[in-house]
MARGUBA-90785 format. One record per residue (C-alpha): x, y, z; residue number from 1; residue in one letter. Coordinates in steps of 0.1 Angstrom, whole numbers, plus 5000, padded with zeros to 4 digits. Layout:
<rs>
R     u     v     w    k  r
R     X     Y     Z  NUM  A
...
</rs>
This chain:
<rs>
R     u     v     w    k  r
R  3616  3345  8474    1  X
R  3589  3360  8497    2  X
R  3553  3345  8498    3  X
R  3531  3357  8471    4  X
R  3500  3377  8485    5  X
R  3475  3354  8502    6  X
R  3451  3352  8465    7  X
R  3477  3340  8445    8  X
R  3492  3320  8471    9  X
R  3456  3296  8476   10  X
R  3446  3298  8443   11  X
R  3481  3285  8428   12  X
R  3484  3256  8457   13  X
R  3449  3245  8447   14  X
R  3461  3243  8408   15  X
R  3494  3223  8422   16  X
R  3473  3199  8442   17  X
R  3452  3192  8412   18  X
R  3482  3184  8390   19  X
R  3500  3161  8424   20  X
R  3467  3139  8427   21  X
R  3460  3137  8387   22  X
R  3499  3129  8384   23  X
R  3503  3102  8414   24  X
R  3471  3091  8410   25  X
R  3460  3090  8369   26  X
R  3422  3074  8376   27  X
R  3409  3085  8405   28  X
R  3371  3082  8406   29  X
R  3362  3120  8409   30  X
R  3382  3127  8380   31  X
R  3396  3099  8362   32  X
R  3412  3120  8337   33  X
R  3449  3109  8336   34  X
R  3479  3123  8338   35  X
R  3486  3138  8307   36  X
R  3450  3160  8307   37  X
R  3457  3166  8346   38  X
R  3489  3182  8338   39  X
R  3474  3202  8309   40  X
R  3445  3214  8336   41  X
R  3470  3224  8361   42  X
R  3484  3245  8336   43  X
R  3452  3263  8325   44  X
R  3447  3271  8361   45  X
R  3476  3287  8367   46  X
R  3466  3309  8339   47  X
R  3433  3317  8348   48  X
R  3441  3324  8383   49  X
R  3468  3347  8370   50  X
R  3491  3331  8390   51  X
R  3517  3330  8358   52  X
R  3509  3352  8328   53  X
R  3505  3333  8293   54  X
R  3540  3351  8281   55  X
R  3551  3334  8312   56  X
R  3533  3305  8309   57  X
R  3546  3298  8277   58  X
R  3584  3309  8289   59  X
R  3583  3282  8310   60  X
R  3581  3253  8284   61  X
R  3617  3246  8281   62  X
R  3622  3227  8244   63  X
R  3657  3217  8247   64  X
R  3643  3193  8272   65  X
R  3614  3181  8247   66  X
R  3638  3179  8219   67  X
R  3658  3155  8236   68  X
R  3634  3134  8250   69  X
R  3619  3134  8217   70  X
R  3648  3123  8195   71  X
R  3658  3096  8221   72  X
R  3628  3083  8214   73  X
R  3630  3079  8179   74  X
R  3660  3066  8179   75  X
R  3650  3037  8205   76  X
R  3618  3032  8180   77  X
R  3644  3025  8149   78  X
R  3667  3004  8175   79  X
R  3639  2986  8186   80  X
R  3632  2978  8142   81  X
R  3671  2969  8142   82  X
R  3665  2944  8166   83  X
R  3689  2951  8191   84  X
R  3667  2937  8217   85  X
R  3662  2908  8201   86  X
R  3698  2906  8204   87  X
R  3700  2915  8243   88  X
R  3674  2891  8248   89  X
R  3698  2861  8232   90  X
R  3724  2874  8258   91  X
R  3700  2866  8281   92  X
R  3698  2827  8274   93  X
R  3728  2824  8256   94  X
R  3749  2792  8276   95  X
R  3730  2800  8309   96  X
R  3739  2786  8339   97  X
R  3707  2783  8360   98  X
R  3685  2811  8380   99  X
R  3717  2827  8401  100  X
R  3731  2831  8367  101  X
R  3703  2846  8353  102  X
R  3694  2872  8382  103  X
R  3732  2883  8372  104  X
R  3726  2889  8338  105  X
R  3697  2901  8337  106  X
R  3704  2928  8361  107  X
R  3734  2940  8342  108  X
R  3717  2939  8308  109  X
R  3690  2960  8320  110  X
R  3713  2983  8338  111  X
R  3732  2988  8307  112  X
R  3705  2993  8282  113  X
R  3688  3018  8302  114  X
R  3714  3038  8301  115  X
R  3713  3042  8266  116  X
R  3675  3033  8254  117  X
R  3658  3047  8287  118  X
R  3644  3023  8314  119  X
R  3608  3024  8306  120  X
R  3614  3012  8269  121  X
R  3640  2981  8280  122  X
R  3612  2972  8309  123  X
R  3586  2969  8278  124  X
R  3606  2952  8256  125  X
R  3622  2926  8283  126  X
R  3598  2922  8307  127  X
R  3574  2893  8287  128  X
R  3608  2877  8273  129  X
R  3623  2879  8311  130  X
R  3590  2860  8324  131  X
R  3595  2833  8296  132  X
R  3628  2826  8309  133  X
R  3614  2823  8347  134  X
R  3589  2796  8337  135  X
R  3610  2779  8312  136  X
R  3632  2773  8343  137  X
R  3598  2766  8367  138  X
R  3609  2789  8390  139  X
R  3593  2822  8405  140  X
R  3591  2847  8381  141  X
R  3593  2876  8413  142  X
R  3627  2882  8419  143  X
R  3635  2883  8382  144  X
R  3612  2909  8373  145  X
R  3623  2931  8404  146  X
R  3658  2924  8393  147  X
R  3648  2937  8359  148  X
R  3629  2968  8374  149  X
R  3656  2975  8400  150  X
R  3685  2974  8379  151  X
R  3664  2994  8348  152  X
R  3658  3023  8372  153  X
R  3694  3023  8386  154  X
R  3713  3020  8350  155  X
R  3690  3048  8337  156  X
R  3710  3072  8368  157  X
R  3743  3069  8350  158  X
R  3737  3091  8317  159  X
R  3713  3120  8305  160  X
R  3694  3101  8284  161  X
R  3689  3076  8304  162  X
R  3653  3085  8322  163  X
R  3630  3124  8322  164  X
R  3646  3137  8350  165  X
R  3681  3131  8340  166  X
R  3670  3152  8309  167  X
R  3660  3178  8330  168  X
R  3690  3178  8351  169  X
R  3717  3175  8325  170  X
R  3694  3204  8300  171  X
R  3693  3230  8333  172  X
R  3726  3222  8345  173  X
R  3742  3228  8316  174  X
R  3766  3193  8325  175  X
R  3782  3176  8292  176  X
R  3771  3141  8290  177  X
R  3803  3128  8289  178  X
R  3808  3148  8329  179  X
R  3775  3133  8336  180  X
R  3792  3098  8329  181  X
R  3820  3104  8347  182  X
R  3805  3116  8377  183  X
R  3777  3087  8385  184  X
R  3790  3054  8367  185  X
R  3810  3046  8399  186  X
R  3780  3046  8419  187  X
R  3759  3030  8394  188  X
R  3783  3004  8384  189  X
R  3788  2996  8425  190  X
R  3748  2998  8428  191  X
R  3739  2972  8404  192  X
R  3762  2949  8417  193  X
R  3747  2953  8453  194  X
R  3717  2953  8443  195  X
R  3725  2917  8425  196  X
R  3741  2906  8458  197  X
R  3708  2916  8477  198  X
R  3683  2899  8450  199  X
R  3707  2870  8456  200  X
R  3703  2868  8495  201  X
R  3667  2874  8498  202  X
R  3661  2847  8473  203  X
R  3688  2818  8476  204  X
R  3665  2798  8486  205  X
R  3637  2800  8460  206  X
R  3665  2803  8438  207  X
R  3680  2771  8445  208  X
R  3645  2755  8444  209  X
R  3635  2738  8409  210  X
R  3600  2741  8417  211  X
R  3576  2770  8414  212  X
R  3560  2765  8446  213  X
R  3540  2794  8445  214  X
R  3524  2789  8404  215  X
R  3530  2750  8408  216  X
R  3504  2750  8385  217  X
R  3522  2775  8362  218  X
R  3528  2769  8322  219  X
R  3564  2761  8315  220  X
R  3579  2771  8286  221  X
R  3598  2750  8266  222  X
R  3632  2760  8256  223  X
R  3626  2764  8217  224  X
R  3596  2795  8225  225  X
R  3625  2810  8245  226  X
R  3650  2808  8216  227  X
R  3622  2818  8191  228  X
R  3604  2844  8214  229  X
R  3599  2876  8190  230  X
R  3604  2910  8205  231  X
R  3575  2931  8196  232  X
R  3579  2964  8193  233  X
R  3569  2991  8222  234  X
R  3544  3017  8216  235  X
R  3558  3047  8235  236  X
R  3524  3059  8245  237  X
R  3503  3053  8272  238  X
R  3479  3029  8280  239  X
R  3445  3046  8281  240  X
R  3439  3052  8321  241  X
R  3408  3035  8336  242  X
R  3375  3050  8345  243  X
R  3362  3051  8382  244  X
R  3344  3021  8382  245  X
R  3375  2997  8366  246  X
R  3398  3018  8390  247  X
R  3378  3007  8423  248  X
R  3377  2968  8409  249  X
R  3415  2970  8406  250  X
R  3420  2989  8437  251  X
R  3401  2961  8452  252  X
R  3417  2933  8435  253  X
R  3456  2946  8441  254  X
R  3447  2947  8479  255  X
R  3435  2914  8486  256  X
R  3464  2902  8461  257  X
R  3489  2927  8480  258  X
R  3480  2919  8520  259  X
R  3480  2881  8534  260  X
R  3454  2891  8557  261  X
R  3430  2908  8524  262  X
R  3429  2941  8538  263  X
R  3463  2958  8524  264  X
R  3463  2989  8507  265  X
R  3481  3000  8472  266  X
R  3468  3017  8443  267  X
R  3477  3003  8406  268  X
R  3474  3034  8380  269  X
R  3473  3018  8345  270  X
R  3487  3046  8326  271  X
R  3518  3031  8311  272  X
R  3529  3017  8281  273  X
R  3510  3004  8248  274  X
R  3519  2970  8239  275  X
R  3512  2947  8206  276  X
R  3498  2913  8216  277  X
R  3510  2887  8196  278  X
R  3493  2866  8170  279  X
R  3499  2838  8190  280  X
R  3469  2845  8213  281  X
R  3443  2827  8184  282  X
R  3442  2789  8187  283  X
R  3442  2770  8153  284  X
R  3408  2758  8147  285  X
R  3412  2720  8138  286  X
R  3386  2710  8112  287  X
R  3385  2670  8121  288  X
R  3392  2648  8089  289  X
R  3404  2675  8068  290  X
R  3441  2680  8086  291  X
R  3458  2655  8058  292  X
R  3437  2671  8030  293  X
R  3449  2710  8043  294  X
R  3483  2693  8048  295  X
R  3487  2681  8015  296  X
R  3472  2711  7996  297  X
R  3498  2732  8014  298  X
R  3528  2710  8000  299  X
R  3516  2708  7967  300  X
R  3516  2751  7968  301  X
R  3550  2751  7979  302  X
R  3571  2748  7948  303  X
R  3611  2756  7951  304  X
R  3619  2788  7946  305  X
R  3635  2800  7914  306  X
R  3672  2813  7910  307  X
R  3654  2846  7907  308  X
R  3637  2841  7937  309  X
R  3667  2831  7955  310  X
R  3689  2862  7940  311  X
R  3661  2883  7953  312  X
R  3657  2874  7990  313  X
R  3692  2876  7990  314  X
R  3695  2907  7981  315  X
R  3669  2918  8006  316  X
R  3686  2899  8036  317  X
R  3720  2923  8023  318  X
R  3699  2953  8024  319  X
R  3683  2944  8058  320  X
R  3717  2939  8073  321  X
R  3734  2972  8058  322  X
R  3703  2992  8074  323  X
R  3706  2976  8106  324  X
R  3746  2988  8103  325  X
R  3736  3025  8095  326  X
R  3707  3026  8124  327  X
R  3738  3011  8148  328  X
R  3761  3036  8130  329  X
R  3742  3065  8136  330  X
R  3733  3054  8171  331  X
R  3772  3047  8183  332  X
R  3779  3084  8164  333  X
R  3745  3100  8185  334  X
R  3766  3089  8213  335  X
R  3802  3098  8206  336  X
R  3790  3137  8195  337  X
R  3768  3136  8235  338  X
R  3803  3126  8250  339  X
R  3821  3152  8229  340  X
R  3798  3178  8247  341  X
R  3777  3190  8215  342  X
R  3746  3203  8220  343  X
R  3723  3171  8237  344  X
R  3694  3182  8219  345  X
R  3704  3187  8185  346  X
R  3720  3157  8182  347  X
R  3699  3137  8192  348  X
R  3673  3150  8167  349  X
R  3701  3149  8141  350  X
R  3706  3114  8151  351  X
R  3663  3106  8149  352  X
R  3661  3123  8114  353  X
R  3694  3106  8101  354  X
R  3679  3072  8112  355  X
R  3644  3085  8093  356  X
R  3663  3099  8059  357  X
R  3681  3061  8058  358  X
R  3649  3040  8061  359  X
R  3634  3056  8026  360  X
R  3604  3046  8042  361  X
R  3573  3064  8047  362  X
R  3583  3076  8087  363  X
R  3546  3077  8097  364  X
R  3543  3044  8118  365  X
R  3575  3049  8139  366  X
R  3565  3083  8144  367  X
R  3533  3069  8158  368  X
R  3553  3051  8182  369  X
R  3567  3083  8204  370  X
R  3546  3091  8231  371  X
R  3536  3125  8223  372  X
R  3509  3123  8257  373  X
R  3542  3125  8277  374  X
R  3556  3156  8257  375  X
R  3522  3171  8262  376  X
R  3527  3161  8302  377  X
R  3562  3177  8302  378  X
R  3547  3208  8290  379  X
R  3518  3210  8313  380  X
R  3542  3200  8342  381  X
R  3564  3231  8334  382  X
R  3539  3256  8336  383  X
R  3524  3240  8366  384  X
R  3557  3242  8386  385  X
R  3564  3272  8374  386  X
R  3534  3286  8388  387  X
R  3537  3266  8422  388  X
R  3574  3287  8422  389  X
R  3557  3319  8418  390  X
R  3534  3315  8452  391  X
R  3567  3314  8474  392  X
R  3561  3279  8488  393  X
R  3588  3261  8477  394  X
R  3615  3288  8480  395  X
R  3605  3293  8522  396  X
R  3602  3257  8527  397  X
R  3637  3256  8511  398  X
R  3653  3286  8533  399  X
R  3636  3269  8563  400  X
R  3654  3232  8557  401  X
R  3687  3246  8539  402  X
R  3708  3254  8569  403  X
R  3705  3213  8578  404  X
R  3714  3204  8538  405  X
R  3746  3212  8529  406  X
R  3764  3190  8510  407  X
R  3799  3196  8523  408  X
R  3788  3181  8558  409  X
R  3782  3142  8553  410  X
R  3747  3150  8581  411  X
R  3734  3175  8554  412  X
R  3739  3148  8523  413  X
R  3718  3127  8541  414  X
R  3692  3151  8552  415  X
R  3691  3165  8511  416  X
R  3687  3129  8506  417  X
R  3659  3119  8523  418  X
R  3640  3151  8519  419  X
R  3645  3135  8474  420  X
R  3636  3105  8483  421  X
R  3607  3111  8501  422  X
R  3595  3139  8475  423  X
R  3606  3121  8445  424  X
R  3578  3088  8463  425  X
R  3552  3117  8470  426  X
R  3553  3142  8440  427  X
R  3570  3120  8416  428  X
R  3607  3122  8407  429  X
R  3606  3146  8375  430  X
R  3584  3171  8397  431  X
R  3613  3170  8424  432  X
R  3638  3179  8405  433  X
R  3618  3213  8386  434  X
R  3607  3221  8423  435  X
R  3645  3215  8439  436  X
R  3670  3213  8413  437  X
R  3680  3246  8410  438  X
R  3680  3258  8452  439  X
R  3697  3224  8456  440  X
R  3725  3241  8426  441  X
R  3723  3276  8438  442  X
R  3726  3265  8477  443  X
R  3758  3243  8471  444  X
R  3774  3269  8444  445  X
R  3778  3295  8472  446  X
R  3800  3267  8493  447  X
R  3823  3261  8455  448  X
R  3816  3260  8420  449  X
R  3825  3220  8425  450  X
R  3795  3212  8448  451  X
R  3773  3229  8423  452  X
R  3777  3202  8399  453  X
R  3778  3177  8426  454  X
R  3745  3190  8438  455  X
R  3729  3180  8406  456  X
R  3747  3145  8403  457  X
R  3734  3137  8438  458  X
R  3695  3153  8431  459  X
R  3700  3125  8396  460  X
R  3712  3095  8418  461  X
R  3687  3097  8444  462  X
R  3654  3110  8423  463  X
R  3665  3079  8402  464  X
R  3671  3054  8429  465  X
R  3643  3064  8447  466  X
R  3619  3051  8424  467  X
R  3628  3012  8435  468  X
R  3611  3020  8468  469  X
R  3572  3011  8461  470  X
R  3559  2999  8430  471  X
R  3544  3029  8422  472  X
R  3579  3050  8428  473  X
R  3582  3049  8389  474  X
R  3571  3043  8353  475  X
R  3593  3013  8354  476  X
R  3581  2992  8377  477  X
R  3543  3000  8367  478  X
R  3555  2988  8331  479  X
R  3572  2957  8343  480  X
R  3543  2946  8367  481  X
R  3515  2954  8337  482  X
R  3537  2936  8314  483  X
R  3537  2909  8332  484  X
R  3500  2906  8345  485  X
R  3492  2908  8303  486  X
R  3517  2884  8290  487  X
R  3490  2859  8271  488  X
R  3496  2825  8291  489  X
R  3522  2832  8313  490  X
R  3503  2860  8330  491  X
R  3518  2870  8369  492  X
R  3509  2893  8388  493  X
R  3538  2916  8412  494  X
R  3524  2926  8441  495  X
R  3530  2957  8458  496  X
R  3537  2940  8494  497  X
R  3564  2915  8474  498  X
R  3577  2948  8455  499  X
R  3581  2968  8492  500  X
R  3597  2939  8501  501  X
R  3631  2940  8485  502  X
R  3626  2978  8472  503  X
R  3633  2995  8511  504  X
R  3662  2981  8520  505  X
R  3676  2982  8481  506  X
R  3671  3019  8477  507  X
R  3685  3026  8511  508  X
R  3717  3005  8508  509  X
R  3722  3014  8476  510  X
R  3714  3053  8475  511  X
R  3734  3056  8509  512  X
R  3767  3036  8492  513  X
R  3757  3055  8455  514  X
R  3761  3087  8474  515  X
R  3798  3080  8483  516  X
R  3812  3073  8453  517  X
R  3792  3104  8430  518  X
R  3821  3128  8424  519  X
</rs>
């Protein structure tokens, strides 16, 4: 595609830039907006500089993506209810055999349930339950949580569902899930273990220590606040982004926390995920001499329960465990009708309105729970790069780079690479793939219909991987680190110097040794 005339050209780039700085950077202090309402005002633009029509505008909104994402969503919500994290979590502990043991684990559970309930819900519902197992153990919390962030973002690669982008990809490449499997569980399954084996040699050391030297001072948990630890449920909406003056206190904060020397530089958006403190933040007030009194009033209320009583929380423990059954039912079917290649979308809102028909509840409070701010995003984001494709830009950029990116050449697999990996770091990954997805296709089509497919595979990997790079590569590793800095108690804080760390040469190795194995 030819440039558009000069107008349209400036007046579309200025509407894109808008959308890149509101969507890298969700608080800045000119226009601390976030990204949801910076998505939404890139979109406008476009339309008022009549850069896309609104027949065009609205066109662009694809809803088999937002269908999907929005049934998955649902469907983690009711999981989350069934407590099949609570469950993960147990795997976690269960007969462990001290921190090189737990590293292991943890990566693979992660890797496994972000495949199937997205990374950005497993990072919110492990990440406070991972950091209780570090301190029970007094050792560094670090490396577990970047094993947990590392190995979240990598699992998600290996299925549609697993992350946006992969949505996006599997939607407008019209590949069956089940393909989609096929062709990136090698390289994910081979990723997570390197990945353990370089978490593992970076931190042997601090591993083998039994002493936090770094938070000697740190709470330790005892083991019975591990076993008992209660998963609360994650709100899939976003924390509420900072105004200027919060934003330039954390800025300031993050770097002297981030550089030894106090003048490093990272930014920390906040825009993540909600999260329901627990009760146990509020500290029993003591009343001194009236303990016994209290104690003994609350014995004498207890009488046994009644064989009515007993027949009746019975019956509700039976009717607990048969829902639990249907919402695993429905969820193992949801993902035996994706691998039969029915429509992704459909199902997956069969699947969210099967899980809503069998609660006989009032479906108002998990509803709550999906984040509609990052449907409205998507749908911003769509007419924003559509508009961005109209001016030209991308198409001769493309043309100018695609004669050094072919994918049949192992030289042009690793020039399409880096060209993702760098864009997925600067634009965001779900941006990268609108913007190259389909030249990427198109390019490696005209070689055989097989590189077409193995175009898109490759665009999934490395968008996917490349968020393990920096801290703020994705949603992930933002949730994990906030997560963590908010845990009542137990509070640690991931820098972004001790994320870089282990995140450059993990995303290399692993991308590069990923790519090889994607068929």
């Amino acid at each position: 595609m030819a440039l558009a005339f000069s107008v349209k050209v400036v007046l579309g780039s200025i509407a894109f830039a808008i959308f890149w700085v509101l969507a890298v950077f969700p608080a800045v202090p000119f226009l601390p907006v976030g990204r949801t309402a910076g998505s939404l005002l890139g979109a406008v633009l476009m339309v008022l500089f009549r850069v896309v029509t609104p027949d065009q505008a609205y066109a662009a909104i694809d809803l088999p993506i937002l269908g999907l994402l929005f049934g998955t969503m649902v469907v983690s919500v009711y999981l989350e209810r069934a407590d099949i994290f609570k469950y993960l979590g147990k795997l976690l502990s269960w007969k462990s055999k001290g921190a090189k043991d737990l590293i292991c684990r943890i990566c693979l559970i992660s890797a496994i349930s972000s495949a199937v309930f997205t990374n950005d819900t497993t990072c919110v519902i492990l990440t406070e339950f991972v950091l209780k197992i570090a301190r029970q153990h007094n050792l560094p919390p670090h490396p577990f949580l970047l094993a947990l962030a590392s190995s979240a973002n990598i699992g998600s690669a290996a299925t549609p569902i697993g992350n946006p982008q992969n949505l996006v990809i599997a939607v407008q490449s019209k590949i069956s899930f089940g393909d989609f499997l096929i062709g990136i569980l090698p390289a994910m399954l081979v990723g997570v273990l390197v990945n353990v084996l370089l978490l593992l040699c970076m931190y042997w050391r601090l591993l083998s220590a039994q002493k936090d030297e770094e938070d000697a001072t740190g709470e330790v948990v005892a083991e019975d606040d591990v076993i008992s630890h209660r998963f609360s449920p994650a709100t899939m909406s976003h924390f509420p982004s900072l105004n200027s003056q919060e934003w330039n206190s954390r800025l300031e904060s993050m770097n002297v926390q981030s550089s030894p020397n106090g003048n490093g530089s990272t930014a920390h958006p906040d825009s993540l995920r909600n999260r329901v403190i627990s009760a146990d933040q509020n500290e029993i007030q003591r009343v001194p001499g009236g303990a016994t009194d209290s104690a003994k009033n609350s014995n004498a209320s207890k009488e046994a329960p009644t064989a009515s009583e007993e027949k009746e929380n019975l019956s509700t423990r039976w009717k607990r465990r048969f829902w639990k059954f249907c919402v695993y039912f429905v969820t193992v079917g949801m993902l035996i009708s994706l691998l039969m290649g029915l429509n992704m979308s459909w199902t997956a809102i069969t699947a969210a309105l099967a899980l809503v028909v069998l609660d006989f509840e009032d479906a108002r409070p998990c509803l709550e729970k999906v984040s509609y701010m990052l449907l409205i995003f998507f749908c911003g984001m769509f007419i924003t790069v559509e508009g961005f494709n109209k001016t030209g830009i991308p198409s001769s950029l493309w043309d100018l780079m695609e004669p050094y990116a072919k994918i049949n050449h192992v030289s042009g697999i690793a020039v399409l690479a880096i060209v993702i990996l760098v864009l997925s770091n600067l634009a965001s990954n779900v941006p990268t793939v609108l913007l190259l997805g389909g030249r990427v296709a198109a390019s490696a089509a005209a070689i055989s219909a097989s590189d077409g497919k193995k175009a898109w595979l490759i665009l999934a990997w490395v968008s996917t991987v490349a968020g393990n790079l920096s801290l703020l590569g994705s949603a992930a590793n933002l949730i994990v680190c906030e997560q963590a800095r908010r845990t009542p108690h137990l509070a640690y804080t991931l820098s972004f110097w001790k994320h870089i760390k282990f995140g450059v040469p993990s995303t290399l190795i692993v991308t590069a040794i990923g790519l090889t194995l994607i068929r």
